[in-house]
N, C-alpha and C positions, 0 to 999 in steps of 0.2 A: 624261209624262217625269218622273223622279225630280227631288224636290228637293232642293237642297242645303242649305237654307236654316235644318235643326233641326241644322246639324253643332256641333260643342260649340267654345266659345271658349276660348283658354287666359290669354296674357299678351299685352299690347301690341307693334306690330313694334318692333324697335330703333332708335334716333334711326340715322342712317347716321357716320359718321366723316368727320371734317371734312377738304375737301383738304386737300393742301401747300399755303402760301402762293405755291411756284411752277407748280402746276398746277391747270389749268381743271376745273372739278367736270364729270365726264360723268354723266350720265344714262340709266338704263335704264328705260323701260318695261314696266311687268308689265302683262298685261293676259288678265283671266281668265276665262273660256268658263266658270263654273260648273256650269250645268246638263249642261254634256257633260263634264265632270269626274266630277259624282256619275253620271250617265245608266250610264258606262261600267264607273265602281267596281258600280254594283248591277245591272245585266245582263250584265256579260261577265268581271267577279272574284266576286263574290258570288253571282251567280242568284239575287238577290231584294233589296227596300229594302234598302239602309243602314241598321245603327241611329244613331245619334249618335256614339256613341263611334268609331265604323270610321269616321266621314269622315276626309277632309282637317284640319288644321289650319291654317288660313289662313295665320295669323300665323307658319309654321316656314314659306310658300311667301315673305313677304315678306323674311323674315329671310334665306334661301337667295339672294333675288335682290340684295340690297344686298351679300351677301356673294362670288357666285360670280365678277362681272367688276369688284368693286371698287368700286361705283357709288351714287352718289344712286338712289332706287327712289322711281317715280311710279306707285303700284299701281291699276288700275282695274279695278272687277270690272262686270259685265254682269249688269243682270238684267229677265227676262220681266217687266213690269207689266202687260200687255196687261189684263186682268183686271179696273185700277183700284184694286189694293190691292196694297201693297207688304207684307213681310215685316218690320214695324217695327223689334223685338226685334233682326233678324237683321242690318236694316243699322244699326241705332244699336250694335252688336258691330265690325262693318266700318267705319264712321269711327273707333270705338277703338283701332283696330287700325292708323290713317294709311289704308284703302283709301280712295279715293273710288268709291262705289254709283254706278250706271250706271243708273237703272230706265227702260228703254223700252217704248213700245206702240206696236202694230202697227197698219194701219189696214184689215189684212185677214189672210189665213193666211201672212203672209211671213213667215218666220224673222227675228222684231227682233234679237233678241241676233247673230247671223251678220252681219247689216247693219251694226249696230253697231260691231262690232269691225275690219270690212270697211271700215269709213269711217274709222277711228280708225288703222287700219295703213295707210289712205291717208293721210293725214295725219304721220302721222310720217315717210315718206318725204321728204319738202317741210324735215324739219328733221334736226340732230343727234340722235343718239344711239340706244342698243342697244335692243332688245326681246326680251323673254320671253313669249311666249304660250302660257297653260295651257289648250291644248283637243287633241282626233284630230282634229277634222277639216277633211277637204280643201278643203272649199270657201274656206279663205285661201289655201289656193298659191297663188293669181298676185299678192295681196300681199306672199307671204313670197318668191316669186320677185325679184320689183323690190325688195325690201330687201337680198336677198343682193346685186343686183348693185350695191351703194353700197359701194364699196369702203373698208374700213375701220371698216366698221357692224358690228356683233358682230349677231347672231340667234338664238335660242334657243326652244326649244318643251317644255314641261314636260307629261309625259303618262305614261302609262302607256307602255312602249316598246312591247310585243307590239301593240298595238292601233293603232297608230298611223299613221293612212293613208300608204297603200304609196308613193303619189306625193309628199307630204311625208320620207319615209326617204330617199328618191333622193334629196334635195336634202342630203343631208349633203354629198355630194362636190362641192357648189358652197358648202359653208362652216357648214349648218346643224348646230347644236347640238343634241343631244337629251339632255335629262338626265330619267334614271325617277324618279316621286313616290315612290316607296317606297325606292331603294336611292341614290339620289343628295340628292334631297330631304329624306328623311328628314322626311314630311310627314305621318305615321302614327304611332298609339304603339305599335298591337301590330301583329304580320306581317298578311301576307294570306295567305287561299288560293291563291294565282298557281302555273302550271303554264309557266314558263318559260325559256330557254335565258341563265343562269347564267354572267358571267363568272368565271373561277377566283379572281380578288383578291376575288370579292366571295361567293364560297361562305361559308357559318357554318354545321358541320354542326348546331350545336346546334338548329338551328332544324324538324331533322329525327329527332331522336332523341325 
C-alpha cells in the first residue's frame, strides 16, 4: 500500500476560537484513515506514487475541520506500525501540527489501522460530539450508521467524492456529510488529474484551458 508518510509539511493547525462565555465548547473528532487517503490519491487519481508535493496537506484538513461545524478539533491520525518502526520525522510533523499519531500493530494480517479507527468510532458513540472521518471505506458503516442515529450528532466523511463507497454515499439521506479533499478542503496546492461530475458553482474553466 502507498505511503503517506513523505507528504510535505507546511504550517501548524490553528489554536481553535475560544467559545462564548455563554456556550459549551463542542467538539469534533477528526479522525484519519491515511494510508487510504494516499492508497486512493496514487491508484485511482494519479495511477502511480505520489510525489510529496501532490499529497494531502494535513494541517489544511485540520484547519477545514475546526472550521466547518465551528468546533474544538481532536485530530487523530492512524498509523500501520506492524513493522516495529514508526515514521519518526513524519509523526514528530503530526504532533506539530496538534495531531495526535495513532501507531498500531497487528498481531497477524488484520487490518490494524481499520480496527483502530473501528474502536475509536465505537467509542465516541458512548460520548458527545461530531466526527469527520478521512477514509472511502466501507467497512465503518455500521459505525457511522449508529452515529447518525444520535440525534444531533453532526457526521462527516472527508474523501475523494467519486471513490467513495457506494453504501457510505446512501447514508447521506440519513444526515451524512461528505465534503471532497480537493474542492471542499482545499487540501492540495495544485489541481489533480480528477475526471469528474462537476457542480456548476464549483466549475473554474481556467483550470481547463
Amino acid at each position: 500500500m502507498v505511503s503517506p508518510f513523505s507528504a510535505p509539511i507546511t504550517s501548524p493547525a490553528p489554536s481553535p476560537s475560544p467559545a462564548s462565555p455563554n456556550e459549551p465548547t463542542r467538539t469534533t473528532y477528526l479522525l484519519v484513515d491515511g494510508e487510504n487517503i494516499d492508497a486512493t490519491l496514487g491508484m485511482n487519481v494519479l495511477n502511480r506514487r505520489p510525489n510529496p508535493e501532490e499529497r494531502p496537506r494535513w494541517d489544511r484538513i485540520t484547519k477545514f475541520a475546526s472550521k466547518v461545524w465551528g468546533s474544538d478539533v481532536v485530530p487523530l491520525f492512524f498509523l500501520n506500525a506492524t513493522s516495529g518502526q514508526m515514521p519518526m520525522s513524519f509523526v514528530q510533523a503530526l504532533l506539530a501540527m496538534g495531531y495526535r499519531p495513532i501507531p498500531l500493530a497487528a498481531n497477524g494480517d488484520e487490518k490494524v489501522v481499520d480496527l483502530g479507527i473501528q474502536r475509536t468510532l465505537e467509542a465516541i458513540a458512548g460520548r458527545e460530539g461530531d466526527v469527520l472521518l478521512a477514509s472511502h471505506d466501507g467497512d465503518f458503516l455500521p459505525q457511522i450508521e449508529r452515529l447518525l442515529a444520535d440525534d444531533g450528532r453532526r457526521v462527516g466523511l472527508l474523501a475523494f467524492r467519486e471513490f467513495v463507497n457506494g453504501q457510505l454515499t446512501s447514508l447521506t439521506e440519513e444526515g451524512l456529510e461528505i465534503f471532497d479533499l480537493e474542492g471542499d478542503v482545499d487540501a492540495f496546492t495544485s489541481p489533480l488529474p480528477r475526471v469528474r461530475i462537476i457542480p456548476i458553482d464549483e466549475f473554474d474553466p481556467l483550470r481547463y484551458l
